[in-house]
C-alpha positions as a Markdown table, in Angstrom:
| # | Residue | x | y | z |
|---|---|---|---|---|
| 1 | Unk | 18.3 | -10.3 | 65.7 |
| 2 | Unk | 16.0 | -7.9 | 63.6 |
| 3 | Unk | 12.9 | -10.1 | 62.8 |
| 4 | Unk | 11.4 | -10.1 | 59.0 |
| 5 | Unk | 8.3 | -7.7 | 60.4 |
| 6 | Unk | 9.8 | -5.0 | 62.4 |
| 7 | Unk | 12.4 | -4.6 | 58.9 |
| 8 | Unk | 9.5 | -4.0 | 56.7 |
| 9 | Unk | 7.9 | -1.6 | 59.0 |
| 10 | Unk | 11.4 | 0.4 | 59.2 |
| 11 | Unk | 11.8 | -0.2 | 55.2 |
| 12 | Unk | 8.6 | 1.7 | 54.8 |
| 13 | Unk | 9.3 | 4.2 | 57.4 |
| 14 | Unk | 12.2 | 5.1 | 55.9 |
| 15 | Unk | 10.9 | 5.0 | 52.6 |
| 16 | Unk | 8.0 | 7.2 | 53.4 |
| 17 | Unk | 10.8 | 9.9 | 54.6 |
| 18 | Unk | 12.5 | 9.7 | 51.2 |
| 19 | Unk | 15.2 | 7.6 | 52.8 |
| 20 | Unk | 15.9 | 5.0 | 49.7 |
| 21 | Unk | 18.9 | 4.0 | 50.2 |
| 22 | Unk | 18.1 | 3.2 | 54.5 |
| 23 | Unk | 14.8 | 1.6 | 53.1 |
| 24 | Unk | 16.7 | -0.5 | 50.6 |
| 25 | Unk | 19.0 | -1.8 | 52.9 |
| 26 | Unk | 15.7 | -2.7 | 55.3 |
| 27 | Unk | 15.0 | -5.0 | 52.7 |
| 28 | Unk | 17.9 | -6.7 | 51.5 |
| 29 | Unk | 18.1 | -7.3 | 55.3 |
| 30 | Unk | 14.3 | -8.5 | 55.7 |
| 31 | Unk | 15.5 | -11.0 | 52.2 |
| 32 | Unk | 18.4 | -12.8 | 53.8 |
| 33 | Unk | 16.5 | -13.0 | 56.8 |
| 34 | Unk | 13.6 | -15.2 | 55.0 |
| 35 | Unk | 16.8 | -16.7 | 53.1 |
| 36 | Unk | 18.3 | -17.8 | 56.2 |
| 37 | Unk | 15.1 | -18.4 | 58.1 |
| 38 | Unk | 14.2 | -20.9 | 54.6 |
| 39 | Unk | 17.8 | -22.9 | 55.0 |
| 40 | Unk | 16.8 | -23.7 | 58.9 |
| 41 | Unk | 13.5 | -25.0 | 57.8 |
| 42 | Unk | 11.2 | -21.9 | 59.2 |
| 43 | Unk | 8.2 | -20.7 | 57.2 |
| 44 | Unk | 7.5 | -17.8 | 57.2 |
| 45 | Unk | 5.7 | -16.8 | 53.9 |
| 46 | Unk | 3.0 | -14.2 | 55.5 |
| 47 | Unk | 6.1 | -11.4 | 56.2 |
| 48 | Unk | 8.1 | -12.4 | 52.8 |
| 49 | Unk | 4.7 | -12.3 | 50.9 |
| 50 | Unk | 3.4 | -9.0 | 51.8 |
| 51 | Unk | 6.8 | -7.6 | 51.5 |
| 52 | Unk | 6.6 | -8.8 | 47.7 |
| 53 | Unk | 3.4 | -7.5 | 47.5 |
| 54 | Unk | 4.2 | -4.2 | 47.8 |
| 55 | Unk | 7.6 | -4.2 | 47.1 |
| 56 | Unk | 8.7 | -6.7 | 44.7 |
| 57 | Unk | 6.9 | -9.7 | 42.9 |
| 58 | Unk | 2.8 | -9.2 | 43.6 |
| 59 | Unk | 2.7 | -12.7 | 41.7 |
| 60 | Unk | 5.4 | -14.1 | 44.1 |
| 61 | Unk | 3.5 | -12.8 | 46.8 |
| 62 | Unk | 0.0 | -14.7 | 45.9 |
| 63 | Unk | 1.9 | -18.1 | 45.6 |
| 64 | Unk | 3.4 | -17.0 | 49.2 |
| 65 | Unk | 0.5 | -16.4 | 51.0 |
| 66 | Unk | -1.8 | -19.0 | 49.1 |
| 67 | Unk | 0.6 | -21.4 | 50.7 |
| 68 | Unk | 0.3 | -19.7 | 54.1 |
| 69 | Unk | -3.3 | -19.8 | 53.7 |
| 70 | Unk | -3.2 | -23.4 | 53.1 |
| 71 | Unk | -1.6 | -23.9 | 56.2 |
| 72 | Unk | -3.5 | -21.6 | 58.4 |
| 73 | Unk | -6.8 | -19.4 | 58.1 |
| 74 | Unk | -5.7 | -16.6 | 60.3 |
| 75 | Unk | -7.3 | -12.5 | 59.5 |
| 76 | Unk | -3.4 | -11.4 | 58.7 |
| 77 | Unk | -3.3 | -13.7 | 56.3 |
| 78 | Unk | -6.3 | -13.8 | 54.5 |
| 79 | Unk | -5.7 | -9.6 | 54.4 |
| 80 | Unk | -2.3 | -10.0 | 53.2 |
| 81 | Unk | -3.7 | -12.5 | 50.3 |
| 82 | Unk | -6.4 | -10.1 | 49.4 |
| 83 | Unk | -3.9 | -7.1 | 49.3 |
| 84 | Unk | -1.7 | -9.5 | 47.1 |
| 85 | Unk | -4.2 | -10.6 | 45.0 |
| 86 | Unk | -5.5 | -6.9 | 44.3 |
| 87 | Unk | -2.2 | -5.9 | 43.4 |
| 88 | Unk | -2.3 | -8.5 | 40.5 |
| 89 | Unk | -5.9 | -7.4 | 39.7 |
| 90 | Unk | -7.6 | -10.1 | 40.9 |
| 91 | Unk | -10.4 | -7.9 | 43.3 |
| 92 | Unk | -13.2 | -10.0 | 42.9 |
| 93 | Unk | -11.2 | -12.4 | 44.6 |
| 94 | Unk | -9.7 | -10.6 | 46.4 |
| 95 | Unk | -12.9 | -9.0 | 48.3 |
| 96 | Unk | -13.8 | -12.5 | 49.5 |
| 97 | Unk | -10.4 | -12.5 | 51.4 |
| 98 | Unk | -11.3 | -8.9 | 53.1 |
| 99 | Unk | -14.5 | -10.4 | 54.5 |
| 100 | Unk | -12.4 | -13.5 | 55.9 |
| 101 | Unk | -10.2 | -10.9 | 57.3 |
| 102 | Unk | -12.9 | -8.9 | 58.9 |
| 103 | Unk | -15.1 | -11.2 | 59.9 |
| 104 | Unk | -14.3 | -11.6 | 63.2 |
| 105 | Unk | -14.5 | -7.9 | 63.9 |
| 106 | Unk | -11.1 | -7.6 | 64.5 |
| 107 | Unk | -10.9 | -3.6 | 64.0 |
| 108 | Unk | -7.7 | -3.0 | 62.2 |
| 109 | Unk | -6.9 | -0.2 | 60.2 |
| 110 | Unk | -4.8 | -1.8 | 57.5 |
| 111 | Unk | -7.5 | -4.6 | 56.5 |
| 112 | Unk | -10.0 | -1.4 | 56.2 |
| 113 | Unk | -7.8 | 0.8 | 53.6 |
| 114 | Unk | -6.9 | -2.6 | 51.8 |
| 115 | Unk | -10.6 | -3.4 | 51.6 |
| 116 | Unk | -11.3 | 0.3 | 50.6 |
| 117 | Unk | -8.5 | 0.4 | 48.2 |
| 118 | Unk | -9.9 | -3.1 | 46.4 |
| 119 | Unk | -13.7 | -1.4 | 46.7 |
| 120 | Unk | -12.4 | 1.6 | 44.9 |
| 121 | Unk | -11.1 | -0.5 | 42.0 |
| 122 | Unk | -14.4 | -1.9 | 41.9 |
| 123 | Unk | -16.3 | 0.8 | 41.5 |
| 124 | Unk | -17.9 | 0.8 | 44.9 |
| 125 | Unk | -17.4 | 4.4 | 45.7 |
| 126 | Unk | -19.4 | 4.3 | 48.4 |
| 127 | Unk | -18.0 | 1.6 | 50.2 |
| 128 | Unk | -14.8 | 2.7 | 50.0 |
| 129 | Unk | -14.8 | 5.9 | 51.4 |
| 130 | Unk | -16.5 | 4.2 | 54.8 |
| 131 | Unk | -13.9 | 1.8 | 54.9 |
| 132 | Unk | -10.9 | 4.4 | 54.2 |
| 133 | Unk | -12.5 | 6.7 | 56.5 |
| 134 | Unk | -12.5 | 3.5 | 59.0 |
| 135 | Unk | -8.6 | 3.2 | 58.5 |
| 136 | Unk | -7.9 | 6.4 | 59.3 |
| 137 | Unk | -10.3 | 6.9 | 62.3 |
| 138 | Unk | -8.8 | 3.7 | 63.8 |
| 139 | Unk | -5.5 | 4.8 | 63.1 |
| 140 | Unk | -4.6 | 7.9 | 61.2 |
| 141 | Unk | -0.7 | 6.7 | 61.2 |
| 142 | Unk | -1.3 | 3.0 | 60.2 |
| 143 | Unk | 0.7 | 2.9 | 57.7 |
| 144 | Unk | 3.6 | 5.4 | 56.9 |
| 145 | Unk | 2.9 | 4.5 | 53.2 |
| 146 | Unk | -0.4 | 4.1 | 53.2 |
| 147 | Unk | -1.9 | 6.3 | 55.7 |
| 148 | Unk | -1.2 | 9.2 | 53.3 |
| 149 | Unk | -2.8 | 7.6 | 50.6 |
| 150 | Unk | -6.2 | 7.0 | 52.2 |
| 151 | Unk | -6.5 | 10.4 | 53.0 |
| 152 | Unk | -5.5 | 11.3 | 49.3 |
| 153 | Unk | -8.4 | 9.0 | 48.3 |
| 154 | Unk | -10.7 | 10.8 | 50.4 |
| 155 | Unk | -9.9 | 14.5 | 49.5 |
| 156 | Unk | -12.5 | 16.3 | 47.9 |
């Protein structure tokens, strides 16, 4: 049974190939999985929320992951609500949630280009080109989506 995480990663990897169609049907797969996941009583609003975040409802996805965060303080979540609260331009906020997320030195490349990607819509210039450059030297492939836009943000 394809579980909710491993279909987002392939929806991305397929859309960052220009696949939309294969990506799409990642998706609508990852959906009906939360659906059926829902109808069994299984939470699992962390997967479904970052999916919306990026790829549907960012509003749907900060209700999600509040929810989640309700239930547990975990660094995956409290980077998933930041990254869902920036996308609804809320990065104030949404900074708090990267420090949660890093503070247990947990080097992950992801929480760094979200926290860079929030710094640079705050103005923090500075900041954000050492966490974007942190992404990318933990991981230069972290994200098939994102990875290429960190290094965008850093060209001269």
């Amino acid at each position: 049974m394809p579980l909710p995480p491993y279909l987002l990663e392939l929806g991305e990897l397929h859309e960052s190939l220009g696949h939309r169609e294969q990506a799409a049907e990642q998706y609508r797969l990852l959906r009906a999985e939360a659906d059926l996941a829902a109808a069994n009583g299984v939470v699992d609003d962390l997967t479904l929320g970052q999916f919306e975040a990026d790829h549907g409802d960012p509003a749907t996805a900060v209700r999600l992951l509040r929810a989640e965060w309700s239930r547990r303080h975990h660094p995956l979540v409290a980077d998933a609500l930041a990254w869902a609260l920036h996308r609804t331009g809320a990065d104030r906020e949404a900074l708090g949630y990267t420090d949660l997320a890093l503070a247990h030195g947990w080097r992950n490349a992801l929480f760094h280009y979200h926290r860079g990607e929030i710094e640079r819509t705050l103005g923090r210039t500075a900041d954000a080109r050492t966490d974007l450059s942190l992404a990318l030297a933990t991981d230069p492939q972290f994200n098939p989506l994102q990875a290429p836009l960190a290094r965008a943000a850093l060209a001269p």
